[in-house]
C-alpha positions, 0 to 999 in steps of 0.5 A, spaced: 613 547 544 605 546 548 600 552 547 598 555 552 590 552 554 586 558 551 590 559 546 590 551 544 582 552 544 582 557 540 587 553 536 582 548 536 576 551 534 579 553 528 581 547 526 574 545 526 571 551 523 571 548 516 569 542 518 563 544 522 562 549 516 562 544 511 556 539 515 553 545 517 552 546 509 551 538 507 545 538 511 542 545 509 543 543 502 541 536 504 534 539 507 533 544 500 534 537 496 529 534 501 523 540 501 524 540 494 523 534 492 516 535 497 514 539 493 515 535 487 512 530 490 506 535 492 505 538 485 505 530 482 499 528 487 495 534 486 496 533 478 495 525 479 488 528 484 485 532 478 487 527 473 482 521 477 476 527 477 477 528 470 475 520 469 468 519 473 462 517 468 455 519 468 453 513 474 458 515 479 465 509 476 471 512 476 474 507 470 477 507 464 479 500 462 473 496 466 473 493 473 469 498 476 468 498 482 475 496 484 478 501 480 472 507 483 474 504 490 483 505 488 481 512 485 476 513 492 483 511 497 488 515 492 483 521 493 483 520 500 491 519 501 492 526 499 487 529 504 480 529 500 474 527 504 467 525 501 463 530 505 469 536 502 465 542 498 471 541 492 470 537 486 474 532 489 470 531 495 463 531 491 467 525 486 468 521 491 462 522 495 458 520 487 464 514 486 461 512 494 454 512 492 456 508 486 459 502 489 454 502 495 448 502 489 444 496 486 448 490 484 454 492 487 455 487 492 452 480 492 446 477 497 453 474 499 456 480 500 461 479 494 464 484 491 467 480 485 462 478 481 458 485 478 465 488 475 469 481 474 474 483 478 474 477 483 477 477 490 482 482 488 476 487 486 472 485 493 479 485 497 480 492 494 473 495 495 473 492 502 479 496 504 477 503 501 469 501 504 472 500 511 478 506 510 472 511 509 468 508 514 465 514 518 466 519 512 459 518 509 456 525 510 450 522 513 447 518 517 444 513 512 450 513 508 455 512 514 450 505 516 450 503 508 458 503 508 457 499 515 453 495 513 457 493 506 462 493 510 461 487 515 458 483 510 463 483 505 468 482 511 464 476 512 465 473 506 473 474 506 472 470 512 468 464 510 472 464 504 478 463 507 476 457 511 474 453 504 477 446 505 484 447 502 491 443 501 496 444 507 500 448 503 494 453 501 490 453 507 491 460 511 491 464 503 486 466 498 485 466 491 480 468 485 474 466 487 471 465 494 470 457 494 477 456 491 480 452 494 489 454 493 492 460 495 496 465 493 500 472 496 498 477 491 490 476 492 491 475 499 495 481 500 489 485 499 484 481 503 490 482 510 488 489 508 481 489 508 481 485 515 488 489 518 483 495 516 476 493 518 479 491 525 481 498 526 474 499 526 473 495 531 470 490 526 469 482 529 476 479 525 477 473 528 485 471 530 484 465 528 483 468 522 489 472 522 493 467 526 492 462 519 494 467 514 500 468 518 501 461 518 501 462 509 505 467 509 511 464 513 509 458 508 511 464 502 517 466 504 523 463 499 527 460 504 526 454 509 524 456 517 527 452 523 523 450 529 524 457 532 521 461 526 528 462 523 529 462 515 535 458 514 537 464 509 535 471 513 536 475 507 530 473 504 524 474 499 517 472 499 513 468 493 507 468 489 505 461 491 507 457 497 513 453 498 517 456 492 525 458 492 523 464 487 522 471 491 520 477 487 520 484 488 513 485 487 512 479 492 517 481 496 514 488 497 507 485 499 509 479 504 513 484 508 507 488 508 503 483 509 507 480 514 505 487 518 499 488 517 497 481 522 502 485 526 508 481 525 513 488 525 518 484 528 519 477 525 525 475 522 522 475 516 520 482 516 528 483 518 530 479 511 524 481 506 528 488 508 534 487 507 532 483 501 529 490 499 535 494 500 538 490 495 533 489 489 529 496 490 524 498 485 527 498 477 521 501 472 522 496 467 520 491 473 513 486 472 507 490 475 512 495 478 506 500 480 504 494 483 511 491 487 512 500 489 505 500 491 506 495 496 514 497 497 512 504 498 508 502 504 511 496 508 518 500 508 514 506 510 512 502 516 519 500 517 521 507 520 527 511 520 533 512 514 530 505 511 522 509 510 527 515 508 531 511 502 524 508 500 520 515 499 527 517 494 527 510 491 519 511 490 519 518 488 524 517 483 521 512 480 514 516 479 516 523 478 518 523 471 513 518 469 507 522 470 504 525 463 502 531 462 494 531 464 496 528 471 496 521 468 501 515 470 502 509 465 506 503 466 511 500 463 508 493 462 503 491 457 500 488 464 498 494 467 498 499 462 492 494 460 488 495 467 487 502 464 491 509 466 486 510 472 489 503 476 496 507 474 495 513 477 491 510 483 497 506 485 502 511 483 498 516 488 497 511 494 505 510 493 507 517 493 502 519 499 504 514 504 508 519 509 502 524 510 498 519 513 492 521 511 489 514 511 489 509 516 492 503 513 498 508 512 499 507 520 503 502 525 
C-alpha cells in the first residue's frame, strides 16, 4: 500500500530525524572538543611566553645553555608568534625589545654581516637571527631602531647570498652549510637560510631569483627518489633528505624540505604533493631525533598546505606537546641532542609550533 504525498514526507522526515539528531551532535561535540583544545593550546603558550621572560639575563640574551644570539632571536620569534610585539607596555614586550638591543649590540655581527661567529652558532644562528631580524622589521619602536634592524638586515642577507655562490660540487651547489665559505650543503642548514630570504623578500628586500631558483634546484636534489625529465619522482610518495642525492627520508628532513619547498613558492610541486603524503604516513612521534626540531618544521609546512591536512597536523602537534610542558611553562626534549641546546631552545620551538594558525608572524603565511 503507497502513502499518500504529506504523509510519505512526514514519513521521511522522521526517519531522518535521528540521523540529522545524530550529526548535529557529532558536530557540536566535535566543535567543544576542538574550542577545548584551543584553550589548551592557549593556556600552554601563555605559560611557554612567561617562562621565556623568566630566562633574559642582565646584557639583554635570553639563553640558558649558549649560543645567545640564536637562542635570544627564537625566543624573540616565539614571543612574537603569540601576539607580543617590542614596543608593548608588558614584560613580554620590554624583554623583546631589551632581547633586540642585545642583538643589534656591539660584536653581534661581524664587518661581513655574519651573525654566526660571536656565539659560535654558525649559519644556523646566522640563518635563525636573520629570520627573527627581517620578521621584526618595523617593530622597532623607533626611528633609529627600525634603521638599525634594516640595516643588520640587508647586510646579513648579503652574506647568505654570497655564501651560497661559493664554488661547490654539483651536488651541493644551490645549498648551505656551517660556514659561509663552505663548500658542501646540507637541507638542515639551508632551511633556516630560505626563511630568512622568503622573509626579507616580504620585506621588499633585493633577493635575487637566481638565488632562489639555485635553491630549488638543491632541494629537488634532496628529495629521496629519482625525478623524470618532467620534474616527476619516479615514487610520488616520498621524503626528503639531510644531504643530496640520498634514498633515506626522514621526518625531520621531510618536514623541512616541504616547507622548504614552499618558502621558494613551489606550493604545488609534485614534490610537496609526496612529502605530504609521505607525512600523513610517518607523522610527528615524541621518541623521534630532534622532534621539536622535525614538529617545528612540520607544524608549518602542513599549516601552509590548508584544509583537513593543516586541521590534522594542528592535533598531531598539539598532542605531541601539551602533556610535555613542565610546570614552570618550560618544554624539554626527548633527546640528549636537544635537551643539550638548553630548555629556552625547547620552549622557543615548541611556541613557534604551536602558534602557527594565528598568523602572528609573516613567515606563518602563504
Amino acid at each position: 500500500m503507497s502513502i499518500p504525498p504529506l504523509r510519505r514526507l512526514l514519513h521521511r522526515r522522521q526517519c531522518l530525524l535521528p540521523i540529522l539528531l545524530a550529526a548535529w551532535l557529532l558536530h557540536s561535540l566535535t566543535a567543544r572538543s576542538q574550542d577545548s583544545n584551543q584553550v589548551e593550546v592557549d593556556k600552554a603558550l601563555r605559560k611557554g611566553a612567561s617562562y621565556l621572560v623568566t630566562q633574559q639575563q642582565k646584557n639583554g640574551s635570553i639563553v640558558d645553555r649558549g649560543h645567545e644570539n640564536a637562542m635570544t632571536s627564537l625566543a624573540i620569534m616565539a614571543l612574537a608568534s603569540v601576539g607580543h610585539q617590542p614596543t608593548d607596555p608588558t614584560p613580554e614586550g620590554a624583554v623583546m625589545k631589551k632581547g633586540l638591543q642585545f642583538i643589534l649590540g656591539p660584536n653581534r655581527q661581524d664587518k661581513a654581516g655574519y651573525f654566526g661567529a660571536s656565539d659560535g652558532s654558525r649559519m644556523y644562528g646566522h640563518g635563525i637571527v636573520t629570520l627573527m631580524l627581517t620578521e621584526m622589521l618595523g617593530m622597532g619602536g623607533d626611528d633609529s631602531t627600525d634603521d638599525s634592524l634594516h640595516d643588520a638586515c640587508q647586510r646579513a642577507i648579503d652574506l647568505i647570498i654570497r655564501s651560497q655562490r661559493i664554488k661547490k660540487p654539483g651536488y651541493a651547489k644551490g645549498g648551505w652549510r656551517y660556514t659561509p665559505d663552505a663548500a658542501d650543503s646540507d637541507l638542515s642548514v639551508s632551511v633556516w637560510q630560505l626563511m630568512a630570504l622568503r622573509s626579507a623578500k616580504n620585506d621588499g628586500l633585493d633577493v635575487p631569483s637566481s638565488t632562489i631558483d639555485d635553491a630549488v634546484s638543491y632541494l629537488v636534489r634532496s628529495f629521496t627518489s629519482p625525478i623524470d625529465a618532467n620534474g616527476n619522482p619516479r615514487n610520488a610518495k616520498n621524503g626528503f633528505s639531510y644531504e643530496a642525492n640520498n634514498d633515506n627520508p626522514t621526518f625531520t628532513m621531510t618536514a623541512a624540505g616541504l616547507l622548504a619547498m614552499q618558502v621558494c613558492g613551489q606550493y604545488d610541486s609534485p614534490l610537496v604533493v609526496g612529502a605530504t603524503e609521505w607525512l600523513k604516513d610517518h607523522p610527528p612521534i615524541w621518541s623521534e631525533r630532534f622532534i621539536l626540531y622535525g614538529i617545528y618544521y612540520y607544524a608549518q609546512g602542513m599549516h601552509q598546505r590548508g584544509g583537513p591536512i593543516a586541521e590534522r597536523a594542528a592535533e598531531l602537534v598539539a598532542s605531541n606537546l601539551l602533556g610535555k610542558q613542565q610546570a614552570d611553562g618550560s618544554w624539554n626534549s626527548s633527546g640528549g641532542e636537544e635537551q643539550n641546546a638548553g630548555k629556552v631552545y625547547c620552549t622557543a620551538m615548541a611556541i613557534l609550533s604551536l602558534s602557527v594558525k594565528h598568523h602572528y608572524l609573516p613567515i606563518y603565511q602563504r
